[in-house]
N, C-alpha and C positions, 0 to 999 in steps of 0.2 A: 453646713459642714458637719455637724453635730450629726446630724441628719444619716447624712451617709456613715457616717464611720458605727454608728447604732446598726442599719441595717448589713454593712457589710460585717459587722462583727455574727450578727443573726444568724445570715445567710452561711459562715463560714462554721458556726457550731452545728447548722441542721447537716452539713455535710461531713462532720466528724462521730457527730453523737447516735447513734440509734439505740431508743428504747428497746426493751421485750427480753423475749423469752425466743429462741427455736430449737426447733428439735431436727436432728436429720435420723432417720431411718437409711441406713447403708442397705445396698444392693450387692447382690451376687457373693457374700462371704465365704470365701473358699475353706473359711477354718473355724470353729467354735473359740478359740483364741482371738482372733479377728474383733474387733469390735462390731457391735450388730447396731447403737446408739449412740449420738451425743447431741447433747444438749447443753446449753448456755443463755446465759443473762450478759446481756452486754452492760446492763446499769452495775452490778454489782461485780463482775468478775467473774464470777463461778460459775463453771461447768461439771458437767455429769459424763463419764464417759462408761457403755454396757457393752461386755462381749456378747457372744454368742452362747453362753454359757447362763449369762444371766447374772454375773459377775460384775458390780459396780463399784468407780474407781472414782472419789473425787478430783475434780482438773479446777485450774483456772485459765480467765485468758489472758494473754500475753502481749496481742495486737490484733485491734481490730479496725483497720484502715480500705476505702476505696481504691479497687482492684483498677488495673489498667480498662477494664471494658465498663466500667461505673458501678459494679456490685461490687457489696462488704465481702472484702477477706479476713476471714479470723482463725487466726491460730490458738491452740486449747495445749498446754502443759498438763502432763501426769505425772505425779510421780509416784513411782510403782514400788509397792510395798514390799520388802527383803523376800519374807519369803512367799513368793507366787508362782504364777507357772508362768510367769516371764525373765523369771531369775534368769541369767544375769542381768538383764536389764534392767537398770533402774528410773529410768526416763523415756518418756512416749511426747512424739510431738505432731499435731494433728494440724493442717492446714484443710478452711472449708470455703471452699469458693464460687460462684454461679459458674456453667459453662453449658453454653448450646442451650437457653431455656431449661437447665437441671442444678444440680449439684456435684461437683467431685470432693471427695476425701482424701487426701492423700497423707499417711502417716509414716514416722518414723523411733526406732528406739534406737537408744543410747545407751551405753554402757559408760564407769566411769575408773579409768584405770590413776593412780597414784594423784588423783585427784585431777585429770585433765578426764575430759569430756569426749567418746569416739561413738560417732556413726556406726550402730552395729546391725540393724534390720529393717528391713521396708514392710510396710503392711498395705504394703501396695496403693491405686489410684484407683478407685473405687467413684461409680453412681449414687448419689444420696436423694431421697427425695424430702427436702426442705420445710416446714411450717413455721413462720413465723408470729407470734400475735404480742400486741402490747397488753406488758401487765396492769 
């Protein structure tokens, strides 16, 4: 009994945990605003997120859970500093998923009025092309 409950414990942490580092390189950015980069450590939290511009914005993550088709979904937090050329927005939220043998990105920002939280712009659903490696 010991037995099992040792390897079912195993087996349920290698399905939550993934080590590393990835990078996705975004496709087709319609805008130098756009992000063109991100990057993430799933051990530590932290993410990198690059416009087009060249412009780099500390993120962390936020959840990074097995997707309905069996690959890691990770969603990456920004928060974007007063004055930028995303004002008003102060929140970026990035979901990176497998899909078709690739990657999608799909991002969104926030604004925050009287202290509540609103949906203010898409940065669209976007191809990423993925690397992942252990650190």
């Amino acid at each position: 009994m010991k037995l099992f409950f040792v390897s079912l414990m195993l087996s349920f942490a290698s399905t939550v945990v993934q080590a590393g580092t990835t990078i996705c390189q975004l496709e087709q950015v319609e805008l130098p605003i756009f992000i063109k980069t991100i990057g993430w450590n799933n051990e530590n939290g932290r993410a990198v997120v690059v416009n087009g511009l060249g412009d780099k914005f500390p993120a962390k993550v936020v959840l990074s859970k097995k997707g309905a088709g069996g690959g890691l979904r990770t969603n990456i937090l920004v928060e974007l500093p007063e004055k930028s050329d995303y004002h008003p927005l102060v929140i970026a939220e990035f979901t990176v998923f497998p899909a078709n043998n690739t990657h999608r990105v799909i991002g969104i920002g926030y604004t925050i009025e009287d202290g509540k939280r609103y949906l203010s712009s898409s940065f669209g659903n976007l191809e990423a092309n993925c690397q992942s490696r252990d650190d």
